[in-house]
DSSP file (Angstrom, degrees, kcal/mol; ACC not computed):
  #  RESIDUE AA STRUCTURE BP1 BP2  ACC     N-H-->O    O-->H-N    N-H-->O    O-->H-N    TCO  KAPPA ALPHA  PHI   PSI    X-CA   Y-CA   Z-CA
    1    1 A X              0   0    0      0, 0.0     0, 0.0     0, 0.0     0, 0.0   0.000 360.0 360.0 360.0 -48.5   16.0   -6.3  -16.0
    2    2 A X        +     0   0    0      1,-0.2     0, 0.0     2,-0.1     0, 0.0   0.691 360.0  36.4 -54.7 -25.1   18.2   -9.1  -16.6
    3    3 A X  S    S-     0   0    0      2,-0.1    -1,-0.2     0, 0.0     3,-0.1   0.882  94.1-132.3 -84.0 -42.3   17.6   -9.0  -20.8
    4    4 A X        +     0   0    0      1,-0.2    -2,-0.1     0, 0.0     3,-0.0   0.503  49.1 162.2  64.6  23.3   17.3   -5.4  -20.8
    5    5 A X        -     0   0    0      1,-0.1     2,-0.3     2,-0.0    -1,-0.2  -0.358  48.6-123.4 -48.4 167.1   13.6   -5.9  -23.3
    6    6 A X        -     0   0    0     -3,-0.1     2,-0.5     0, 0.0    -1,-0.1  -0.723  30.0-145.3-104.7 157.2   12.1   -2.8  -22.9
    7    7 A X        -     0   0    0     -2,-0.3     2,-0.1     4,-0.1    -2,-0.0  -0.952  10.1-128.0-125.7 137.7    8.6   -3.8  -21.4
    8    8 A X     >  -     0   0    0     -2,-0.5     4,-1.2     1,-0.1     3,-0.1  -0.326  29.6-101.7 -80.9-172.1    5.5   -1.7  -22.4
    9    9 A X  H  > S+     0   0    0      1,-0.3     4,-1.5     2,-0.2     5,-0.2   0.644 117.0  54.5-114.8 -20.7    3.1   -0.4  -19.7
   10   10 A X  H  > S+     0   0    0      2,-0.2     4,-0.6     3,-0.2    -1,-0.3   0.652 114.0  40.6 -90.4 -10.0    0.3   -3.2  -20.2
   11   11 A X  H >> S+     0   0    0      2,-0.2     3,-3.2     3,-0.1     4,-0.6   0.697 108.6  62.5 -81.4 -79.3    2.6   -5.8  -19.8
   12   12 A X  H 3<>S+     0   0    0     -4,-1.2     5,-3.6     1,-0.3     6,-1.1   0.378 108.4  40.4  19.9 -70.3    4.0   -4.1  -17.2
   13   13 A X  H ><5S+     0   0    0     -4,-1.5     3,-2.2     4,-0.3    -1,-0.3   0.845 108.1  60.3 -60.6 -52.5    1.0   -4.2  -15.4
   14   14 A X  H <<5S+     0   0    0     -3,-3.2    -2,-0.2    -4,-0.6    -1,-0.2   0.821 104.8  46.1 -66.7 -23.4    0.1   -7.5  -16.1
   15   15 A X  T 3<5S-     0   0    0     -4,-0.6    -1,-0.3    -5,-0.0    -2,-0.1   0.277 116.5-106.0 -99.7  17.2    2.9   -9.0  -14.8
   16   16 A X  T < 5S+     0   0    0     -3,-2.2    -3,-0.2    -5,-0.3    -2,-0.1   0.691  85.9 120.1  88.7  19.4    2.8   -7.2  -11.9
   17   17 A X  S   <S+     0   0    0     -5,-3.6    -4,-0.3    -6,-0.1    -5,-0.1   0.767  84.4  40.6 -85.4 -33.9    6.1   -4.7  -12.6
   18   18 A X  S    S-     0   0    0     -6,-1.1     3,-0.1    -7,-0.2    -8,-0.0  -0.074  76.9-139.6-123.4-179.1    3.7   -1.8  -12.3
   19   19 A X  S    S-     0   0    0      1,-0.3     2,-0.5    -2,-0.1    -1,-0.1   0.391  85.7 -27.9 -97.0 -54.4    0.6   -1.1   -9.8
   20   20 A X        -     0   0    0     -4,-0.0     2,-0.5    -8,-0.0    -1,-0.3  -0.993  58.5-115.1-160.9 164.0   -1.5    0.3  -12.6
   21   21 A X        -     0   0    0     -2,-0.5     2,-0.2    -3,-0.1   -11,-0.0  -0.841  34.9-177.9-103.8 118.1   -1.3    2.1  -16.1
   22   22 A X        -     0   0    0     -2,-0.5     2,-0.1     1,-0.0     5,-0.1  -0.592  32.1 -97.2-112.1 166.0   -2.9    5.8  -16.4
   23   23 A X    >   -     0   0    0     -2,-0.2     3,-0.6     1,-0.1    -1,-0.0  -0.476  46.2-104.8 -74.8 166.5   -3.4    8.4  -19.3
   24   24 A X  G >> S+     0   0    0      1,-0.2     3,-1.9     2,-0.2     4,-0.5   0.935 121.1  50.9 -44.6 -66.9   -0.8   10.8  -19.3
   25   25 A X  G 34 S+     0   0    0      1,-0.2     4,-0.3     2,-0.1    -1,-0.2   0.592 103.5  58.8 -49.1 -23.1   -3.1   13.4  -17.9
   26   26 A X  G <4 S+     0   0    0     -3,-0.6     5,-0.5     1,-0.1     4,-0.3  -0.005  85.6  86.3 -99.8  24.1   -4.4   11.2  -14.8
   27   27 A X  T <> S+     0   0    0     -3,-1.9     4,-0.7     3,-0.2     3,-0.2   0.864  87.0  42.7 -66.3 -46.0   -0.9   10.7  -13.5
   28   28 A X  H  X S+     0   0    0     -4,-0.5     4,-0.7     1,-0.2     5,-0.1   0.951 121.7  46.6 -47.7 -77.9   -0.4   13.7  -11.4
   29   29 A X  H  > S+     0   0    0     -4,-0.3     4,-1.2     1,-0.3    -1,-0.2   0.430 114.8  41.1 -34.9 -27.1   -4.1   13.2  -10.1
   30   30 A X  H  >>S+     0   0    0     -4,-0.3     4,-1.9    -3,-0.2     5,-0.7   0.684 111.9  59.6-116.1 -43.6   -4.1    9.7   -9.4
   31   31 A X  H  X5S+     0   0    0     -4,-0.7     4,-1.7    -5,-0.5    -2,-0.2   0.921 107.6  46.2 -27.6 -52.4   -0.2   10.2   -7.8
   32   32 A X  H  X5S+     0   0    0     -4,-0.7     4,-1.3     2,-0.2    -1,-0.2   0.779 115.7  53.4 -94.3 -37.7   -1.5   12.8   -5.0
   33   33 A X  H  X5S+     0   0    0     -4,-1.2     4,-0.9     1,-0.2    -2,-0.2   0.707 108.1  42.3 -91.1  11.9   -4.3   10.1   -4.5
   34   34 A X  H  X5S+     0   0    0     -4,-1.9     4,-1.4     2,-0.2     5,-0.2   0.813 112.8  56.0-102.0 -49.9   -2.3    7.2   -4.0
   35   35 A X  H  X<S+     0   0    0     -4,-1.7     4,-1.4    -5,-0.7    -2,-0.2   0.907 105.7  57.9 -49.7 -30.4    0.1    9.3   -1.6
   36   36 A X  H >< S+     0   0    0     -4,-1.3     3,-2.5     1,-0.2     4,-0.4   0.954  96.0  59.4 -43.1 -71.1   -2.9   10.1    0.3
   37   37 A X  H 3X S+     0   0    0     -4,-0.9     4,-0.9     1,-0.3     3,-0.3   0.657 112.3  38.3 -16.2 -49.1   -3.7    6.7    0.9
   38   38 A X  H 3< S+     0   0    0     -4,-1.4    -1,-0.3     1,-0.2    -2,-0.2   0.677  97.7  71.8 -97.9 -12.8   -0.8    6.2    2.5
   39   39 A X  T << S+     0   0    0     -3,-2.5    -2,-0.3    -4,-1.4    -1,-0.2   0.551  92.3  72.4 -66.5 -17.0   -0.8    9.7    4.3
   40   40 A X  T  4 S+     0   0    0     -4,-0.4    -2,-0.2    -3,-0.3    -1,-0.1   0.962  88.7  81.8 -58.6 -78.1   -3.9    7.7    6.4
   41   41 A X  S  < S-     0   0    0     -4,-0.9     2,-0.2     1,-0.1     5,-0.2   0.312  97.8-110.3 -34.2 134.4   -1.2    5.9    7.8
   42   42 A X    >   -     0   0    0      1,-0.1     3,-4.5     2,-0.1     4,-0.3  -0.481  28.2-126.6 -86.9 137.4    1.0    7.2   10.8
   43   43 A X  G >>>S+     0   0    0      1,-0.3     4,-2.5    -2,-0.2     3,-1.6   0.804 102.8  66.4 -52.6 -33.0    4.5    8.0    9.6
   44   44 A X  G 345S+     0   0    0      1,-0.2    -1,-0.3     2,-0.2    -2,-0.1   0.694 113.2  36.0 -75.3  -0.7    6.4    5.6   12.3
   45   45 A X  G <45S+     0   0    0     -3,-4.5    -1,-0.2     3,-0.1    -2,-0.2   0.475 112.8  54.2-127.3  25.4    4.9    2.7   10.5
   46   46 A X  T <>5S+     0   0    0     -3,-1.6     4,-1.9    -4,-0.3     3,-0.4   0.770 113.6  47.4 -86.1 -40.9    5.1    4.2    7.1
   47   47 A X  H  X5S+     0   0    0     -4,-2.5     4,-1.6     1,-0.2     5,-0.2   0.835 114.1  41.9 -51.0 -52.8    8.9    4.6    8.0
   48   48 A X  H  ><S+     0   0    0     -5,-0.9     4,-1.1     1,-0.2    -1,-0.2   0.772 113.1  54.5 -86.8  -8.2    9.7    1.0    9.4
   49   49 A X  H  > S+     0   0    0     -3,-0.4     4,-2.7     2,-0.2     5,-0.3   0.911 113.5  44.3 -64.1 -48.8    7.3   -0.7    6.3
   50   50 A X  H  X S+     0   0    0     -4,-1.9     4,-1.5     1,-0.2    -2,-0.2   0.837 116.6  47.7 -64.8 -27.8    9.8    1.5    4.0
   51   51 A X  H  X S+     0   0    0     -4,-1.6     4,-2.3     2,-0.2    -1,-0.2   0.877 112.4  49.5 -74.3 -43.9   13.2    0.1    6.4
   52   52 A X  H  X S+     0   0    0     -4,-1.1     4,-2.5     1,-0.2     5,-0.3   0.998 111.1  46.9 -82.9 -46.7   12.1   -3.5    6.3
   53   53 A X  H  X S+     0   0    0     -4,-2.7     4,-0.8     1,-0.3    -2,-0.2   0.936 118.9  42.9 -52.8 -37.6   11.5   -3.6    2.2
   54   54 A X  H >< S+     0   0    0     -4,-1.5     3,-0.9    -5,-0.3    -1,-0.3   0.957 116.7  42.8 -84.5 -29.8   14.7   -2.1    1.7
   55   55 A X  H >< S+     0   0    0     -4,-2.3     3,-1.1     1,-0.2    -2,-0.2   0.998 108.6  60.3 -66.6 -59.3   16.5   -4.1    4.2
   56   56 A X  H >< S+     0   0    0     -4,-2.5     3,-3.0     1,-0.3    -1,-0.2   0.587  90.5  77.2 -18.8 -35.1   14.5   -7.4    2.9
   57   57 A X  T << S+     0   0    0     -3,-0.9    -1,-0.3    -4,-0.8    -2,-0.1   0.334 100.0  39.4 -78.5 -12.0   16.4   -6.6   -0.7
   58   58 A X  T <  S+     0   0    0     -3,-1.1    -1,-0.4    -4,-0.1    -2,-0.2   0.273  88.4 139.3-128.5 -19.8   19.5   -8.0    0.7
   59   59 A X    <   -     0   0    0     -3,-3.0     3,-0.1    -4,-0.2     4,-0.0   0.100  48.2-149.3 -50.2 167.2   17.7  -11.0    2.6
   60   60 A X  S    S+     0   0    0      1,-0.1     2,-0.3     2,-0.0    -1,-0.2   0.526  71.5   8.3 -98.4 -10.0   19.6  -14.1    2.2
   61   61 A X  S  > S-     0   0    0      1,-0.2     4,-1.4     2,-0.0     5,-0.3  -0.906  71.7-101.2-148.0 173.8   16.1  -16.4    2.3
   62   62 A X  H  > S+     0   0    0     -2,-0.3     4,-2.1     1,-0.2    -1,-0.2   0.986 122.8  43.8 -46.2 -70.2   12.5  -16.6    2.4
   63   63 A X  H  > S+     0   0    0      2,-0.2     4,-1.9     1,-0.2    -1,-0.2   0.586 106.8  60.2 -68.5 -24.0   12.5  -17.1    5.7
   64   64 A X  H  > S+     0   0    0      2,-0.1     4,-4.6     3,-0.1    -1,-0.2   0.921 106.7  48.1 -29.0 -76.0   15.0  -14.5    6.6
   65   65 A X  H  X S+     0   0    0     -4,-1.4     4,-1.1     2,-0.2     5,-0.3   0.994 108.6  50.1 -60.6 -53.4   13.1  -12.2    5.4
   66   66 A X  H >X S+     0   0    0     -4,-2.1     3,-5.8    -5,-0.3     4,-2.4   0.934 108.9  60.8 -16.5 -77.8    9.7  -13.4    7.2
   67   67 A X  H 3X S+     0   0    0     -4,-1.9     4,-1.7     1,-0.3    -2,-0.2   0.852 107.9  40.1 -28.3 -70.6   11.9  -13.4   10.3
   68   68 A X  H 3X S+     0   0    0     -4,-4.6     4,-0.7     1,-0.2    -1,-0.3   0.500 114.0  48.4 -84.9  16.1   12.6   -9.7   10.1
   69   69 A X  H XX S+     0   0    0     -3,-5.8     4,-1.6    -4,-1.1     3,-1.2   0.887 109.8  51.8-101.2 -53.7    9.5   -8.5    9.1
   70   70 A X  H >X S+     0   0    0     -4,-2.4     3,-1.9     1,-0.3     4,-1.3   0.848 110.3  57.3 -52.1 -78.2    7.8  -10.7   12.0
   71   71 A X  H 3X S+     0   0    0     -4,-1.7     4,-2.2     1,-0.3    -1,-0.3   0.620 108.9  46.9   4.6 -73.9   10.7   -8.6   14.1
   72   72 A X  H <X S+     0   0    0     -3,-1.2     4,-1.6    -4,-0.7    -1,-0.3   0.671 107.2  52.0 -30.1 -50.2    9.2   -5.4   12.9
   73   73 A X  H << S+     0   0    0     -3,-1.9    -2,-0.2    -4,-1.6     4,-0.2   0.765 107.5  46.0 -67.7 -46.7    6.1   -6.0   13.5
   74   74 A X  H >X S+     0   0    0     -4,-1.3     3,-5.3    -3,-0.2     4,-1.1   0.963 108.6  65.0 -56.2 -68.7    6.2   -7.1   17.3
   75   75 A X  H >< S+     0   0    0     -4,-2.2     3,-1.2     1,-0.3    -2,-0.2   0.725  98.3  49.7 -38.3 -48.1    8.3   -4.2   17.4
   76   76 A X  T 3< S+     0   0    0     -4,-1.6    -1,-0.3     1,-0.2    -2,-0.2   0.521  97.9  65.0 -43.5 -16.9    5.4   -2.1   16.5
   77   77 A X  T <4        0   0    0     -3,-5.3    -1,-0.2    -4,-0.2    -2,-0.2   0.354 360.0 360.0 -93.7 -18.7    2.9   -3.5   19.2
   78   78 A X    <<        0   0    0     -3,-1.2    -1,-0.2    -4,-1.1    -2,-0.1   0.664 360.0 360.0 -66.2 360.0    5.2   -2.1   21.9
């Protein structure tokens, strides 16, 4: 992001920018099964996973960030 290279879809992957590289035609398919996956999961701790990465995005530290996931997490146990 900082260069602005354009990166192709096997680097991509390989350095971990990506989760994985599909044909064109197994995108939809493999799209609806990866939402699935996560459709297992009950939305109030699909919601607060999605709250703490975007809040995290701003952390000022490592350990910040720890801190408010740990935060999260109790909170969930209630």
């Amino acid at each position: 992001m900082l260069t602005g290279r354009p990166v192709e879809a096997e680097e991509a992957e390989r350095i971990g920018l990506c989760a994985r590289v599909v044909e064109d035609e197994q995108l939809l398919s493999q799209a609806e099964a990866f939402a699935r996956t996560v459709l297992i999961n009950s939305p109030f701790s699909v919601r607060h996973t999605k709250r703490v990465m975007w809040q995290n995005l701003d952390a000022p530290s490592y350990d910040s960030a720890i801190e408010l996931e740990n935060r999260h997490a109790k909170s969930l146990l209630r």
